[in-house]
C-alpha positions as a Markdown table, in Angstrom:
| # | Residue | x | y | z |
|---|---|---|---|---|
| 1 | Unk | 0.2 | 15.6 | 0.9 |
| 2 | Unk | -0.3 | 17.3 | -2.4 |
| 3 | Unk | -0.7 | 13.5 | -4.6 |
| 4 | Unk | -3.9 | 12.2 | -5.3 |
| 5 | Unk | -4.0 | 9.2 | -7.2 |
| 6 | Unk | -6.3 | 8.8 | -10.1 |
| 7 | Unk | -9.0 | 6.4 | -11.3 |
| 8 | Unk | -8.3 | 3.0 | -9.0 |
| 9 | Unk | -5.3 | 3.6 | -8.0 |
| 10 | Unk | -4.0 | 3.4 | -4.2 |
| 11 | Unk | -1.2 | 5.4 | -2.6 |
| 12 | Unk | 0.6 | 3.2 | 0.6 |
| 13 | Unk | 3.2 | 3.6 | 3.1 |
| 14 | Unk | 4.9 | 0.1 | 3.7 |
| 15 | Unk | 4.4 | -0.9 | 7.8 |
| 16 | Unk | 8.1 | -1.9 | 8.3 |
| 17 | Unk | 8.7 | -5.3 | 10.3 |
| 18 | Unk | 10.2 | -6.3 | 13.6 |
| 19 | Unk | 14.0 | -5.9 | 13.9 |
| 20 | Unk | 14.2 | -9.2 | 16.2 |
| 21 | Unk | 12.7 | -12.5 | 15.5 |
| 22 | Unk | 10.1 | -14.0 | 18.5 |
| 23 | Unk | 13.5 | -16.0 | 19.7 |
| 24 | Unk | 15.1 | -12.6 | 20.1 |
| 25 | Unk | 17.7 | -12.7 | 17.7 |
| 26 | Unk | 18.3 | -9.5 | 15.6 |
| 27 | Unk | 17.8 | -9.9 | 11.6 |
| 28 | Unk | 20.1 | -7.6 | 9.8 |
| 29 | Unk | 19.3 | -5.4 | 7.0 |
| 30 | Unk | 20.3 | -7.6 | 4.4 |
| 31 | Unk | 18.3 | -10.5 | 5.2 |
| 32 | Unk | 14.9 | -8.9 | 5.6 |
| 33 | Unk | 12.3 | -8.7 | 3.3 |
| 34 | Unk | 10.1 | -6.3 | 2.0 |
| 35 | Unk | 6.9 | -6.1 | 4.2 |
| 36 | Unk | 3.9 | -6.6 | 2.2 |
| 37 | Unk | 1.5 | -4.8 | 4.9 |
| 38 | Unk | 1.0 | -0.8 | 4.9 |
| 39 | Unk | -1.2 | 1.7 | 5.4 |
| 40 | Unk | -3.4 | 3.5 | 2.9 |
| 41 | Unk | -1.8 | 7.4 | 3.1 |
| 42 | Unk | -4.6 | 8.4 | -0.6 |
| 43 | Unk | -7.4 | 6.7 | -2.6 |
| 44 | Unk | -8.4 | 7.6 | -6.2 |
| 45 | Unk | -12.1 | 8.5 | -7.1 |
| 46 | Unk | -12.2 | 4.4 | -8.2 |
| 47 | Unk | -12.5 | 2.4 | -11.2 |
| 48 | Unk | -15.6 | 3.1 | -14.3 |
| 49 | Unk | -17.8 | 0.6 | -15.7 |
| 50 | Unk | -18.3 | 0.5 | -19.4 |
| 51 | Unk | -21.5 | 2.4 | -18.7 |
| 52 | Unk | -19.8 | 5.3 | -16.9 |
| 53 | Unk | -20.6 | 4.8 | -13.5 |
| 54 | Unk | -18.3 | 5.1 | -11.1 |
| 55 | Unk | -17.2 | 2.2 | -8.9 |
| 56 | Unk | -15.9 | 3.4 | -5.7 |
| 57 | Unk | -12.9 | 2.3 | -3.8 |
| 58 | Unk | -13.3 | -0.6 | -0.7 |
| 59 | Unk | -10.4 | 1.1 | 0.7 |
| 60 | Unk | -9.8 | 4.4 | 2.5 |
| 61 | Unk | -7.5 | 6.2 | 4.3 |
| 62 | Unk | -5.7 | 5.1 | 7.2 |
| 63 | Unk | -6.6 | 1.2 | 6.2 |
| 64 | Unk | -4.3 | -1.1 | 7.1 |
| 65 | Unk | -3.7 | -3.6 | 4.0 |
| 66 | Unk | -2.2 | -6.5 | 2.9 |
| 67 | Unk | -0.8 | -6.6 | -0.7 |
| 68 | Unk | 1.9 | -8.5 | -2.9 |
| 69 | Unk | 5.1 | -8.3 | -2.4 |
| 70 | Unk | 6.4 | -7.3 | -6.1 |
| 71 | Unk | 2.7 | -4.9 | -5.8 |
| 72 | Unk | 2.9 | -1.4 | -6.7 |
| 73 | Unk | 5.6 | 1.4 | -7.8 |
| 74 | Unk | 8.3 | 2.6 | -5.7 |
| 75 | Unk | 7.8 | 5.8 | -5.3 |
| 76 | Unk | 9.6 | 8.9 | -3.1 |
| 77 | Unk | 7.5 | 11.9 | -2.6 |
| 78 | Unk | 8.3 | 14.6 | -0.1 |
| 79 | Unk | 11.2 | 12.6 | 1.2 |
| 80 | Unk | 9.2 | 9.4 | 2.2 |
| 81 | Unk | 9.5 | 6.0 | 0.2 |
| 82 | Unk | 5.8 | 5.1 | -0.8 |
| 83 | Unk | 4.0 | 2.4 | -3.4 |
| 84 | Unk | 1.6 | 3.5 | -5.9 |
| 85 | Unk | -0.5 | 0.5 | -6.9 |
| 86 | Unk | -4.0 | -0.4 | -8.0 |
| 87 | Unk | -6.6 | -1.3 | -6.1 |
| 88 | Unk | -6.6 | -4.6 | -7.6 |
| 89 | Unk | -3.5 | -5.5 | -6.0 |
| 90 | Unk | -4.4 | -5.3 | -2.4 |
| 91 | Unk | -5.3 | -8.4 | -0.9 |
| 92 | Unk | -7.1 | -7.5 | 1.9 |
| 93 | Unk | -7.6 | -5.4 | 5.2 |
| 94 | Unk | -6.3 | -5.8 | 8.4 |
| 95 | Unk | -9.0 | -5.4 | 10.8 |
């Protein structure tokens, strides 16, 4: 992909959810929510100190994370629907 985010910032691809709930029953478009877990497709360089140095990023590419679920900037680059957001704004990663 030709996008590399800057400073701490964090390009993902949103992990979409299960169509059927564990009962089976099917959950149609309109009543599912965003998912709030993706994978980490870029990484910036990370975030600067007031002293300059460079703090780098916790996550890397290929992470699976967990993040909020009004996180991030819609984007669409290259055709695919991805979420620009800062590092900040992930939660966590999924082992």
């Amino acid at each position: 992909m030709a996008f590399t985010p800057l400073h701490d910032r964090v390009l993902v691809r949103r992990i979409e959810g299960e169509d059927k709930t564990k009962g089976g029953l099917i959950i149609p478009d309109t009543a599912k929510e965003k998912p709030a877990e993706g994978e980490v497709i870029a990484v910036g360089a990370g975030a600067r100190k007031d002293s300059g140095e460079l703090i780098a990023p916790a996550v890397k590419v290929g992470d699976r994370v967990l993040f909020g679920k009004w996180s991030g900037t819609e984007v669409t680059l290259e055709g695919k629907e991805l979420l620009i957001m800062k590092e900040s704004d992930i939660m966590g990663i999924i082992g």
